[in-house]
C-alpha positions as CSV (number, residue, x, y, z in Angstrom):
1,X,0.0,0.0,0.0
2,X,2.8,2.6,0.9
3,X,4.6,1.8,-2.0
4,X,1.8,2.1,-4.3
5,X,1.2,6.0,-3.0
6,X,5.2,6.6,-3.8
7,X,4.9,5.4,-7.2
8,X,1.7,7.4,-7.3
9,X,3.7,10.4,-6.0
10,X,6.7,10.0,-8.5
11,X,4.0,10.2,-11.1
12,X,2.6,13.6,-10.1
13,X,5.7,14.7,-9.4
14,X,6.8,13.7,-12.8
15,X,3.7,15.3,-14.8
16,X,4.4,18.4,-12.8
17,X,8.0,18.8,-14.0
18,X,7.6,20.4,-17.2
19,X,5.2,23.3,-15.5
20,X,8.2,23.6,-12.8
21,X,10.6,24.0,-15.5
22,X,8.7,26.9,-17.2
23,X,8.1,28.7,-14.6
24,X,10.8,28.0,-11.6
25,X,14.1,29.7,-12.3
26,X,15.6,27.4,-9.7
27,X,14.3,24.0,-10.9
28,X,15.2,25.1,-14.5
29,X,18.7,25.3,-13.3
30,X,19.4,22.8,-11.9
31,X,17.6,20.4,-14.2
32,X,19.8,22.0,-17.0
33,X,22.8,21.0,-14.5
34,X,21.8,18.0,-14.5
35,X,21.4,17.0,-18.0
36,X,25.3,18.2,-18.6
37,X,26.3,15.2,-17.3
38,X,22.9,12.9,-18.4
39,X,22.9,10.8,-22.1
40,X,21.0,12.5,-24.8
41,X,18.3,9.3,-23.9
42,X,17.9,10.7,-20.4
43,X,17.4,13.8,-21.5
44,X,14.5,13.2,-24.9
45,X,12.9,11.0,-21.6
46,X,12.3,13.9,-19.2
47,X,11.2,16.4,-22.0
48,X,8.8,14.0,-23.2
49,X,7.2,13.5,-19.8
50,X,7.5,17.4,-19.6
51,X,5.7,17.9,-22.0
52,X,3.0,15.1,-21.8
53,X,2.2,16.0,-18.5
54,X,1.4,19.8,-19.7
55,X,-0.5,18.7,-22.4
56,X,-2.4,16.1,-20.0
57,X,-3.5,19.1,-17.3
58,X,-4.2,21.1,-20.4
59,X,-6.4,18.4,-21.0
60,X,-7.9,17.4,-18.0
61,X,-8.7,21.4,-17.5
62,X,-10.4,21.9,-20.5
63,X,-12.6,18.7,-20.0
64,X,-13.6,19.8,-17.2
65,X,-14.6,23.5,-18.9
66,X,-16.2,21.5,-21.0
67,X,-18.5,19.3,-18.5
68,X,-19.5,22.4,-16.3
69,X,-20.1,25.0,-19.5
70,X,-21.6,22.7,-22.2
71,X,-23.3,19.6,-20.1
């Protein structure tokens, strides 16, 4: 059970990241720090989950526009 709500949290955490990195200078930094020393693999990895999980709140926002303003 506990390990199931740490995956769950390294999920969040994970669709989060690409929101952090647009608007937190600090995270930004250091996640470009990081990737100096990462493989170009690493690196396509965390900008595809970046950007998955902005396009998946997008998402989930505008679903729920759509249930309150057109249901």
């Amino acid at each position: 059970m506990i390990g199931e709500f740490a995956e769950l949290f390294d999920w969040l955490r994970a669709a989060t990241s690409g929101w952090r990195f647009l608007f937190s200078s600090s995270y930004r930094n250091s996640t470009l720090a990081r990737w100096k020393s990462n493989a170009w693999y690493y690196i396509s990895w965390d900008i595809i989950c970046g950007f998955s999980g902005i396009a998946f709140s997008i998402l989930i926002a505008a679903g729920i526009i759509y249930l309150i303003f057109y249901s």
